[in-house]
OpenMM code with the backbone's topology and positions (N, CA, C; nanometers):
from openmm import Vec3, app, unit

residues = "UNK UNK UNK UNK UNK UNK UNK UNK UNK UNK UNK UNK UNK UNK UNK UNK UNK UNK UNK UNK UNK UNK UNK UNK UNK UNK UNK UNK UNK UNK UNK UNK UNK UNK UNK UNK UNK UNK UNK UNK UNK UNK UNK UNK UNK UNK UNK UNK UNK UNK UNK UNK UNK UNK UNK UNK UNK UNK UNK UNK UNK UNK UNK UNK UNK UNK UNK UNK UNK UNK UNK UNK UNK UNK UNK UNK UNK UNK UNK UNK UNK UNK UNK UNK UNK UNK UNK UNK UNK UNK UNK UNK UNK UNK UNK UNK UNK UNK UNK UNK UNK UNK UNK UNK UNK UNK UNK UNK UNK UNK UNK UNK UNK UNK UNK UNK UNK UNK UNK UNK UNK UNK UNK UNK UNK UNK UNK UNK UNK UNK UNK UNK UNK UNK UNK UNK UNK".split()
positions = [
    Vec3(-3.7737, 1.3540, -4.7093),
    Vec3(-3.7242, 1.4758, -4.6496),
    Vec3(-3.5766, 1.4894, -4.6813),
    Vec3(-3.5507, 1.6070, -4.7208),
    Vec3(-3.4216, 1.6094, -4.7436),
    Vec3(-3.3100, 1.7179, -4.6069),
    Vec3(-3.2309, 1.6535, -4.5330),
    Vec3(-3.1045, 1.7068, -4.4784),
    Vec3(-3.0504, 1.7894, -4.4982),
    Vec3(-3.0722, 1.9460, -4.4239),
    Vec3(-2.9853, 2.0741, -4.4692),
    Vec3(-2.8917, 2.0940, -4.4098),
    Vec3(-2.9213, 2.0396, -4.2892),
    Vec3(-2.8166, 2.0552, -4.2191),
    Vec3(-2.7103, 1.9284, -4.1360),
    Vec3(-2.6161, 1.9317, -4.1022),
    Vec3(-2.5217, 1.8478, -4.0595),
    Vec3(-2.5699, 1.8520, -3.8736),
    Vec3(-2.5349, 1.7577, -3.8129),
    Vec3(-2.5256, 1.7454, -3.6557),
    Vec3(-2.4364, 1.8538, -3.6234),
    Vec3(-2.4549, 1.9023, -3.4930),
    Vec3(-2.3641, 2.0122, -3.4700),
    Vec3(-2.3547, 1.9867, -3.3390),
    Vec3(-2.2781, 1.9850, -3.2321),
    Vec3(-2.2518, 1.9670, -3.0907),
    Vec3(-2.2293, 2.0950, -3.0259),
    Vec3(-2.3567, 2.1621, -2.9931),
    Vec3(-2.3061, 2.2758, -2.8477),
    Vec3(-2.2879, 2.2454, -2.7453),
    Vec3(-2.1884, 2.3172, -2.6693),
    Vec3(-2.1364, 2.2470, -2.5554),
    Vec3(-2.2237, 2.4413, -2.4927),
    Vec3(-2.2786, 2.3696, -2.3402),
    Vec3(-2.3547, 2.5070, -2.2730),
    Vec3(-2.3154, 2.4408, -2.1096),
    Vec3(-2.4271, 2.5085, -2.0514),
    Vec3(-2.2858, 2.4888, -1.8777),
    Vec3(-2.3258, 2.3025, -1.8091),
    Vec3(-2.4473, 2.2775, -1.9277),
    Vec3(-2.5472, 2.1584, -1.8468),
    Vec3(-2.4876, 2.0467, -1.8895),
    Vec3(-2.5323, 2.0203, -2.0507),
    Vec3(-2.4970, 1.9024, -2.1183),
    Vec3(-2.4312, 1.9333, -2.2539),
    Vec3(-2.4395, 1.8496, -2.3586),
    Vec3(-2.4172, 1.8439, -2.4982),
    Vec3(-2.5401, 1.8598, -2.5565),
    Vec3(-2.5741, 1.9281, -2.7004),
    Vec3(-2.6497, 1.9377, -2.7489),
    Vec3(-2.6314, 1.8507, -2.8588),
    Vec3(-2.7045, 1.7738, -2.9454),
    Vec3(-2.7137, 1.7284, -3.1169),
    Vec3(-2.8224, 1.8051, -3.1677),
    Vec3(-2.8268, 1.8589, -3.2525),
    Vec3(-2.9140, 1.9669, -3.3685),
    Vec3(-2.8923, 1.8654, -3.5175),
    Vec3(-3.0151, 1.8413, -3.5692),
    Vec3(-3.0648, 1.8266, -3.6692),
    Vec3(-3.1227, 1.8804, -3.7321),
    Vec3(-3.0999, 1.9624, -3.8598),
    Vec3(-3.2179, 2.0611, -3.9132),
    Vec3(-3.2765, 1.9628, -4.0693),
    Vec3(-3.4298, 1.9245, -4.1014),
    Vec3(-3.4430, 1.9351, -4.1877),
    Vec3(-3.5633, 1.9815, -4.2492),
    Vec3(-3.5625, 1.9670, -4.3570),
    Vec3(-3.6723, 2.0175, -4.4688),
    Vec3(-3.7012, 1.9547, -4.5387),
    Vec3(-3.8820, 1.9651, -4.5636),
    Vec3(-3.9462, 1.9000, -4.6480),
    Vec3(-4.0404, 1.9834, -4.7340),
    Vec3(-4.0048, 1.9635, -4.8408),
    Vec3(-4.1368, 2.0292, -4.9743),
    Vec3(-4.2835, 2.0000, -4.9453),
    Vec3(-4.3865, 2.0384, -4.9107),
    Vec3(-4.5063, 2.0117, -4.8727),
    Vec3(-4.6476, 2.0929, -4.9317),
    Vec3(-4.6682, 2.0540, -5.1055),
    Vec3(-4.7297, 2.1300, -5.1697),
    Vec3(-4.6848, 2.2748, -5.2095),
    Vec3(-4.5211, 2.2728, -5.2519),
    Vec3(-4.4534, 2.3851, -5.2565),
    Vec3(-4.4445, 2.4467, -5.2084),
    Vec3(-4.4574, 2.4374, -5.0453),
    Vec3(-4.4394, 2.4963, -4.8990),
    Vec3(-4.2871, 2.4399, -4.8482),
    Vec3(-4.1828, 2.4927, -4.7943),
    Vec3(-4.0903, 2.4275, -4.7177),
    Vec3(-4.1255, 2.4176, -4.6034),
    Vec3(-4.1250, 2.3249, -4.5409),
    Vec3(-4.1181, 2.2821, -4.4251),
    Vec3(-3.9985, 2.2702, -4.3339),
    Vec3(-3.9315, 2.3139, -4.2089),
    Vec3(-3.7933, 2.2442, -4.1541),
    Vec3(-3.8758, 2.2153, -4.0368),
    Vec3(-3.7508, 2.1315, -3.9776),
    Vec3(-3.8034, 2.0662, -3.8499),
    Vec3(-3.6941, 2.0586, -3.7647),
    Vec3(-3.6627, 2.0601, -3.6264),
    Vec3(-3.5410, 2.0809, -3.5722),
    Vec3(-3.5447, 1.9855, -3.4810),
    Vec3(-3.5008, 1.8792, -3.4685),
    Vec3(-3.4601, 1.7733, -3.3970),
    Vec3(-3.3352, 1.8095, -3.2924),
    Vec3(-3.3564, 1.7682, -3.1917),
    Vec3(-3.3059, 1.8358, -3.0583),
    Vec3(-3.2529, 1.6694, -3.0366),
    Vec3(-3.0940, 1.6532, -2.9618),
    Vec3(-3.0883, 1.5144, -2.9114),
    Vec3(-3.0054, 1.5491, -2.7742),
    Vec3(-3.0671, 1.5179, -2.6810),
    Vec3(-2.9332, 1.5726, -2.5460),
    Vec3(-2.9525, 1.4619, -2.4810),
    Vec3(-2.7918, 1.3970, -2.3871),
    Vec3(-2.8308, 1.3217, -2.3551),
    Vec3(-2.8001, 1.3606, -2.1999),
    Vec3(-2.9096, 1.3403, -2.0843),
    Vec3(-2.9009, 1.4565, -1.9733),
    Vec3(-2.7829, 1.3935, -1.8768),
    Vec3(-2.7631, 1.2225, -1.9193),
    Vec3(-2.6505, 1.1749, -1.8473),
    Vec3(-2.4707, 1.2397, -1.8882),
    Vec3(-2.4685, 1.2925, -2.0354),
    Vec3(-2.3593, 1.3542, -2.0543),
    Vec3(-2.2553, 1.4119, -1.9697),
    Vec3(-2.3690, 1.4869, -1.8753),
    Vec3(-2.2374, 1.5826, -1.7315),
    Vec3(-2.2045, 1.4529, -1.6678),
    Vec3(-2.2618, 1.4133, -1.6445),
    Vec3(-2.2026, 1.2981, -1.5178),
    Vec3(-2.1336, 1.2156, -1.6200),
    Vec3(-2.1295, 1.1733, -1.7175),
    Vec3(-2.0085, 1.0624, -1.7830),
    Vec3(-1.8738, 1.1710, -1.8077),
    Vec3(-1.8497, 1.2382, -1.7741),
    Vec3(-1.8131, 1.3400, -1.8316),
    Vec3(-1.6858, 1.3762, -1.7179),
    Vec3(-1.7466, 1.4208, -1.6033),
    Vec3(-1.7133, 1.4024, -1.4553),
    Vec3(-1.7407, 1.2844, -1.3562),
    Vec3(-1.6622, 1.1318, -1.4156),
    Vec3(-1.6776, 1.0354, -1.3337),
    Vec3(-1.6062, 1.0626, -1.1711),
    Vec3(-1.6501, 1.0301, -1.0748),
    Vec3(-1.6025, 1.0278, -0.9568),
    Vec3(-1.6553, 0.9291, -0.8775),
    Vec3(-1.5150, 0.8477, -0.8072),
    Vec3(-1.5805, 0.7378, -0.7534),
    Vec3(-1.7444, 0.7584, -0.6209),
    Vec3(-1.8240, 0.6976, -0.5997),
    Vec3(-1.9104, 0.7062, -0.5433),
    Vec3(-1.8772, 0.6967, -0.4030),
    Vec3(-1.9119, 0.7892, -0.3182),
    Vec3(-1.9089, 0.7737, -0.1816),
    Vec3(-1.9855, 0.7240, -0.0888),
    Vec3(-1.8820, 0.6333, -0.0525),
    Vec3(-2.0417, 0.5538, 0.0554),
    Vec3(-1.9731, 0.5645, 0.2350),
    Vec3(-2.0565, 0.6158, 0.2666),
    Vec3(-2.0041, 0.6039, 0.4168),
    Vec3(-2.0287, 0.5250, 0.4746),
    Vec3(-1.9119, 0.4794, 0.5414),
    Vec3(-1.8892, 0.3882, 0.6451),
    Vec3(-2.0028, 0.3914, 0.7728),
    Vec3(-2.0207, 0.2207, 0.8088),
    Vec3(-2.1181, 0.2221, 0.8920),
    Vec3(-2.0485, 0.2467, 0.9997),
    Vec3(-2.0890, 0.2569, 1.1067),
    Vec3(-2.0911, 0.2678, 1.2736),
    Vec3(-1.9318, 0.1942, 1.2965),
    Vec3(-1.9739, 0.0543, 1.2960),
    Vec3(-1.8986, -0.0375, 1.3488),
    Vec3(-1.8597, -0.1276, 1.1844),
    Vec3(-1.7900, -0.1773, 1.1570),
    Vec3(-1.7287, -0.2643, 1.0522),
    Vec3(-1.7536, -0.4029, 1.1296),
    Vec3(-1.7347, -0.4986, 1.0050),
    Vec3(-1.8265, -0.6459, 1.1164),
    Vec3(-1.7115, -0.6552, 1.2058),
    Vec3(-1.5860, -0.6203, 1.1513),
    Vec3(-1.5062, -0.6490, 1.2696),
    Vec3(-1.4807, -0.5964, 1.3674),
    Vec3(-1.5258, -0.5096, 1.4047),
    Vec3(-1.5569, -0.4199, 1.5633),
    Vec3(-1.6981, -0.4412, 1.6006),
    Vec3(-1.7624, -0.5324, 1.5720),
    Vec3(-1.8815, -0.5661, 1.6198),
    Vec3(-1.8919, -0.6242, 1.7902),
    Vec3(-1.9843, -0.5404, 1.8857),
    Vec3(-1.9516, -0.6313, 1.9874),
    Vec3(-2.0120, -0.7643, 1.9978),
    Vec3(-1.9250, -0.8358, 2.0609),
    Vec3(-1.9916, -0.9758, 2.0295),
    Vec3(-2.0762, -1.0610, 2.1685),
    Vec3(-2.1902, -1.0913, 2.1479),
    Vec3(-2.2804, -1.0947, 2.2622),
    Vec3(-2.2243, -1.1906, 2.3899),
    Vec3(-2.2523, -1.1214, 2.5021),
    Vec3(-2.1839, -1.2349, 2.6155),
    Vec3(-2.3225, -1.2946, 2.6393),
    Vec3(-2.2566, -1.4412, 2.7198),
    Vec3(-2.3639, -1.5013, 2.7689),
    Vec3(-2.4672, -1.4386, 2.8545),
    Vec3(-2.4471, -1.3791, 2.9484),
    Vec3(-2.5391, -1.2701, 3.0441),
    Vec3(-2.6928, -1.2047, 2.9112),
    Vec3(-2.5585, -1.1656, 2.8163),
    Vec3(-2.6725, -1.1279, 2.7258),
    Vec3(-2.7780, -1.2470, 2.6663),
    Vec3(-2.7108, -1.3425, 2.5858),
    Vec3(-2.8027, -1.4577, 2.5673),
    Vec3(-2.8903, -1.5208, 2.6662),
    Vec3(-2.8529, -1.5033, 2.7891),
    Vec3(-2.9099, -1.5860, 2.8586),
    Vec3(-3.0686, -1.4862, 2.8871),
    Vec3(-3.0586, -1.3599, 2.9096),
    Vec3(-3.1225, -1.2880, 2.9274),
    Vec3(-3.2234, -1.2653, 2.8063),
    Vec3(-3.1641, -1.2717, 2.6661),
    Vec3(-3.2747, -1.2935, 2.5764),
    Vec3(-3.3512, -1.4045, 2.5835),
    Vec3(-3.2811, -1.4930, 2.5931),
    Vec3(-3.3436, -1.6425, 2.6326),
    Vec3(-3.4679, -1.6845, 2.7212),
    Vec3(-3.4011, -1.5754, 2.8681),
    Vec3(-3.5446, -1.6238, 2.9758),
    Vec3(-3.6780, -1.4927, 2.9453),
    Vec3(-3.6518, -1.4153, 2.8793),
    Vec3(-3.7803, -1.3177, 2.8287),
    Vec3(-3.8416, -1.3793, 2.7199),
    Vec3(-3.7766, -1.4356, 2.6425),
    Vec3(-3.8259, -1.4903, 2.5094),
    Vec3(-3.9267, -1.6352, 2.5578),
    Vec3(-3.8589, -1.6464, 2.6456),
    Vec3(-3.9170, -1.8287, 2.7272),
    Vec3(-4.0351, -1.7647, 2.8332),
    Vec3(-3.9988, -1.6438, 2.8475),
    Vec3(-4.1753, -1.5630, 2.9171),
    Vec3(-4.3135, -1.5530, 2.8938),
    Vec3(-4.2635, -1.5601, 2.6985),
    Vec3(-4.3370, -1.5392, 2.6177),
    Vec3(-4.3557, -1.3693, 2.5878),
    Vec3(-4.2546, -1.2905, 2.6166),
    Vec3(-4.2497, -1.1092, 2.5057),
    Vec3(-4.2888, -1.1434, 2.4267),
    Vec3(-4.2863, -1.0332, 2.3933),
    Vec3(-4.3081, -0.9939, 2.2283),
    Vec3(-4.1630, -0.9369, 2.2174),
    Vec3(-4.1100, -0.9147, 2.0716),
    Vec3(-3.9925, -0.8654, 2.0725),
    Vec3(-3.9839, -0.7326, 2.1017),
    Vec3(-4.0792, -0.6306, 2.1015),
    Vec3(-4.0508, -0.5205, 2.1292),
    Vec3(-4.0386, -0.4872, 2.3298),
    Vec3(-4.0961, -0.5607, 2.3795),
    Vec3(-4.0949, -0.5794, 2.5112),
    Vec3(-3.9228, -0.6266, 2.5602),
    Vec3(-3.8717, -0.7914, 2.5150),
    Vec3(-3.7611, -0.8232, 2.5033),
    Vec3(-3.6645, -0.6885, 2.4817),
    Vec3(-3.6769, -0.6007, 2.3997),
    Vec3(-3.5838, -0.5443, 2.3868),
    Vec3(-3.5542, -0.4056, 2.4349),
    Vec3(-3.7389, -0.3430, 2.4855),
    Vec3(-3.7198, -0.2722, 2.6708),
    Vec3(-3.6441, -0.3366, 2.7430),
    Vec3(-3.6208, -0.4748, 2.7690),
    Vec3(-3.6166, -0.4922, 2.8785),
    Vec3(-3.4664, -0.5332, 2.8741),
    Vec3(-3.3728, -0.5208, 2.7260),
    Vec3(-3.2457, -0.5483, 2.7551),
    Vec3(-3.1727, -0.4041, 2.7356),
    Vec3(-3.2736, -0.3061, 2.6768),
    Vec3(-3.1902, -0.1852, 2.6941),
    Vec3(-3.1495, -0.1373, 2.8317),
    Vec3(-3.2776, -0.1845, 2.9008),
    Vec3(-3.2265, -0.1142, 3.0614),
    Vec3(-3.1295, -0.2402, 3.1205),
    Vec3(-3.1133, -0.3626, 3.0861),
    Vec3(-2.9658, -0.4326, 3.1415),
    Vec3(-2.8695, -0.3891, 3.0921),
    Vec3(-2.8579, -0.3960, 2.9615),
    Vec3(-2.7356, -0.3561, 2.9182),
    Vec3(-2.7558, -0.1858, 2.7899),
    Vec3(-2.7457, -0.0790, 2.8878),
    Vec3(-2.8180, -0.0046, 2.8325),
    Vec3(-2.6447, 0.0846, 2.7559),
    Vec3(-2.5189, 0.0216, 2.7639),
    Vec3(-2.4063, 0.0518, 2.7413),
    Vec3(-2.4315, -0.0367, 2.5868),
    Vec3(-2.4960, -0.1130, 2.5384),
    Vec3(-2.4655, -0.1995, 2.4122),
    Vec3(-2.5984, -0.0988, 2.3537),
    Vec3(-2.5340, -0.1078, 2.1891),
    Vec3(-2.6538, -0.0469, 2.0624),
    Vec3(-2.7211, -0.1762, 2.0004),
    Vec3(-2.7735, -0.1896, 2.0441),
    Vec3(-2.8557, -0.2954, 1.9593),
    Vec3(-2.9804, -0.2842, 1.9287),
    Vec3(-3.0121, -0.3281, 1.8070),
    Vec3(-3.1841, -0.3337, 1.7966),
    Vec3(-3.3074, -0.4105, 1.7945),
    Vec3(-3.3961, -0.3939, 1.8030),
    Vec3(-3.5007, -0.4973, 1.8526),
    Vec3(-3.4746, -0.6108, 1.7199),
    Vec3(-3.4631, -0.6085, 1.5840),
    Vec3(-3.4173, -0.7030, 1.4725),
    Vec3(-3.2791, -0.7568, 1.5078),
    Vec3(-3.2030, -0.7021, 1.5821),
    Vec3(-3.0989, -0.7548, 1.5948),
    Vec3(-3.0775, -0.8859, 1.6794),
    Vec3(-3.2106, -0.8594, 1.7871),
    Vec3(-3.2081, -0.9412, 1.9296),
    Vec3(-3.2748, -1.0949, 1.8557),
    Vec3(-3.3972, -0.9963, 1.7754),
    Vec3(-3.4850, -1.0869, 1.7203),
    Vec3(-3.4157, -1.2450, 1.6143),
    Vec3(-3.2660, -1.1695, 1.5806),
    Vec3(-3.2196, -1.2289, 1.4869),
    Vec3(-3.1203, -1.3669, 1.5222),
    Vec3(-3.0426, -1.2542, 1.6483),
    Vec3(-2.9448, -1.3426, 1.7250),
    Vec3(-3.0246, -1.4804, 1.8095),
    Vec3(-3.1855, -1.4508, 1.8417),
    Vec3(-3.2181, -1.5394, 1.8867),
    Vec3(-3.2881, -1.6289, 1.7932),
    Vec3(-3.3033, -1.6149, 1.6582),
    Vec3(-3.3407, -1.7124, 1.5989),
    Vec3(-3.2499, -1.7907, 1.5429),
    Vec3(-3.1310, -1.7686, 1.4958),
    Vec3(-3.0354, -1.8135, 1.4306),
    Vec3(-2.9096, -1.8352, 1.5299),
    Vec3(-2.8994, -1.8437, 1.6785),
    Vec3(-2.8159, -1.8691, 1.7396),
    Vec3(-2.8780, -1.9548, 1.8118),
    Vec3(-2.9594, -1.9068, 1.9162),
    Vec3(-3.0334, -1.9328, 2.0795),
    Vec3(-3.1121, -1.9978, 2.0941),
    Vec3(-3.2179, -2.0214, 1.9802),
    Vec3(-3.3316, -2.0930, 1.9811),
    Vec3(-3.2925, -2.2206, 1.9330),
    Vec3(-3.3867, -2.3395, 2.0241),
    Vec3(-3.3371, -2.4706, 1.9617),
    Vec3(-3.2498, -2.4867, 2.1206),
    Vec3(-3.1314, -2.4452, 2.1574),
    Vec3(-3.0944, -2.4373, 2.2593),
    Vec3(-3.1308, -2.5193, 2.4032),
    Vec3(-3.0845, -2.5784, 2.4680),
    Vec3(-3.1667, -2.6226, 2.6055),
    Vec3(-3.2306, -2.4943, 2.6859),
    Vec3(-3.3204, -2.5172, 2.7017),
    Vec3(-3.3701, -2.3277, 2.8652),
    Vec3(-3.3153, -2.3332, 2.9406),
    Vec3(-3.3324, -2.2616, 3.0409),
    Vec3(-3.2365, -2.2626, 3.1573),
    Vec3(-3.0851, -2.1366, 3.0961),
    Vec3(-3.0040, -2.1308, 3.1893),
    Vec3(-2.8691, -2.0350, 3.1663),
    Vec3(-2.8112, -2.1183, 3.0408),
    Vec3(-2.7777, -2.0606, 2.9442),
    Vec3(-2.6741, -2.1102, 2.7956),
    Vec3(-2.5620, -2.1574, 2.9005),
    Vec3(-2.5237, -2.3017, 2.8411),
    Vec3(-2.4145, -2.3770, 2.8679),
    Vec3(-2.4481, -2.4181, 3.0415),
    Vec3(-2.5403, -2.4456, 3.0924),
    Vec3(-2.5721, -2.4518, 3.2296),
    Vec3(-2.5844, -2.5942, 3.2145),
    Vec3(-2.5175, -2.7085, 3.3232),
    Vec3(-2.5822, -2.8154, 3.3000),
    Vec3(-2.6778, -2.8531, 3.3714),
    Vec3(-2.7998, -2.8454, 3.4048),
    Vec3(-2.9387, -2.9079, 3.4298),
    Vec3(-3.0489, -2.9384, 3.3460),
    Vec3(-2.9958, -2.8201, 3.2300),
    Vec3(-3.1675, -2.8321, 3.1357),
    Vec3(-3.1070, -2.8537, 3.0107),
    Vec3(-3.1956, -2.9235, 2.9950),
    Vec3(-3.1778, -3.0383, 2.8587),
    Vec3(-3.2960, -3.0071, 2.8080),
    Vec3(-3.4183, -2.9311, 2.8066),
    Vec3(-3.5175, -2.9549, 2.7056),
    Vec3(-3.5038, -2.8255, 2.6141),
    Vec3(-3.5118, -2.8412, 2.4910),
    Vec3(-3.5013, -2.7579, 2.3630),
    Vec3(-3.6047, -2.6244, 2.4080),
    Vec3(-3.6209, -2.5459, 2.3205),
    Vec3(-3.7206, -2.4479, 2.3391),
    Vec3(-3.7968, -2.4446, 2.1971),
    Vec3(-3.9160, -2.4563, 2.1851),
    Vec3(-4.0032, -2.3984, 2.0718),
    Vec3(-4.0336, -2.2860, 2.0343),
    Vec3(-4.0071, -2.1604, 2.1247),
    Vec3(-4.0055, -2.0359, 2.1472),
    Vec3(-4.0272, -1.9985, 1.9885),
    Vec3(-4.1499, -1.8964, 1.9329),
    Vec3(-4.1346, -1.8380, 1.8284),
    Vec3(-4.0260, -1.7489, 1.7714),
    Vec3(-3.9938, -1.6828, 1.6331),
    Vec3(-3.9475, -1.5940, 1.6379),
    Vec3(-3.9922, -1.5088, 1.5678),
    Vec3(-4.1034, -1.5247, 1.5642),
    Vec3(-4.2033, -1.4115, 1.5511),
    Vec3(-4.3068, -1.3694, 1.6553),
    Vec3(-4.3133, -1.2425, 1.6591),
    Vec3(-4.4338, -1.1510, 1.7888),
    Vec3(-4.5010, -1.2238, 1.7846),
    Vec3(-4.5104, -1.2216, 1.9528),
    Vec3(-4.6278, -1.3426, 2.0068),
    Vec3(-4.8093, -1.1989, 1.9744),
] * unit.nanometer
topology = app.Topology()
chain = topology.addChain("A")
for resn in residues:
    res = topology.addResidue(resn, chain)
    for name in ("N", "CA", "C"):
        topology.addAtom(name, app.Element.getBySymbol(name[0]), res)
């Protein structure tokens, strides 16, 4: 096939265009063919702008940070045997001034609380650990 034409770049309101025109002899017929190349990411490389991400709620450092009342209270529902969605009825109406969520409670008590002696956190009488799941009973 032979090349009649050169690449050509239209610029229109979207992207860039590339145009290829060629032609081929085909039993003493011409043939052309028009090769189209756009690339649809063009506008956006074009108009970089940093990406906006909005800010969450609280930053970790304004996080409130759980009082004992609260632990202790996840502690003796969890030692009831809830389920976590129950546990976390039952701390919205104590502390119905804190945002927290049922993964959140679920989390603080696996990776903080559990393992723990029962009884009130930091209380001295109870000494036995808890096995308490942390997954829905």
């Amino acid at each position: 096939m032979e090349k009649t034409g050169t690449p050509r770049n239209a610029q229109d309101d979207v992207a860039s265009l590339a145009l290829v025109v060629t032609r081929a002899m085909v039993n003493g017929l011409a043939t052309f063919q028009l090769q189209f190349t756009w690339d649809p990411c063009a506008e956006h490389k074009q108009h970089k702008s940093p990406v906006k991400r909005h800010p969450s709620k609280r930053s970790s450092a304004t996080r409130l940070a759980y009082t004992p009342e609260e632990d202790d209270l996840i502690v003796k529902l969890k030692d009831q045997g809830l389920t976590w969605r129950e546990i976390y009825m039952r701390y919205k109406n104590a502390f119905p001034q804190r945002e927290r969520k049922v993964e959140t409670l679920q989390v603080r008590y696996c990776t903080k609380l559990k393992g723990r002696p029962s009884g009130k956190i930091g209380s001295q009488g109870a000494t036995e650990p808890r096995s308490g799941s942390c997954q829905d009973s």
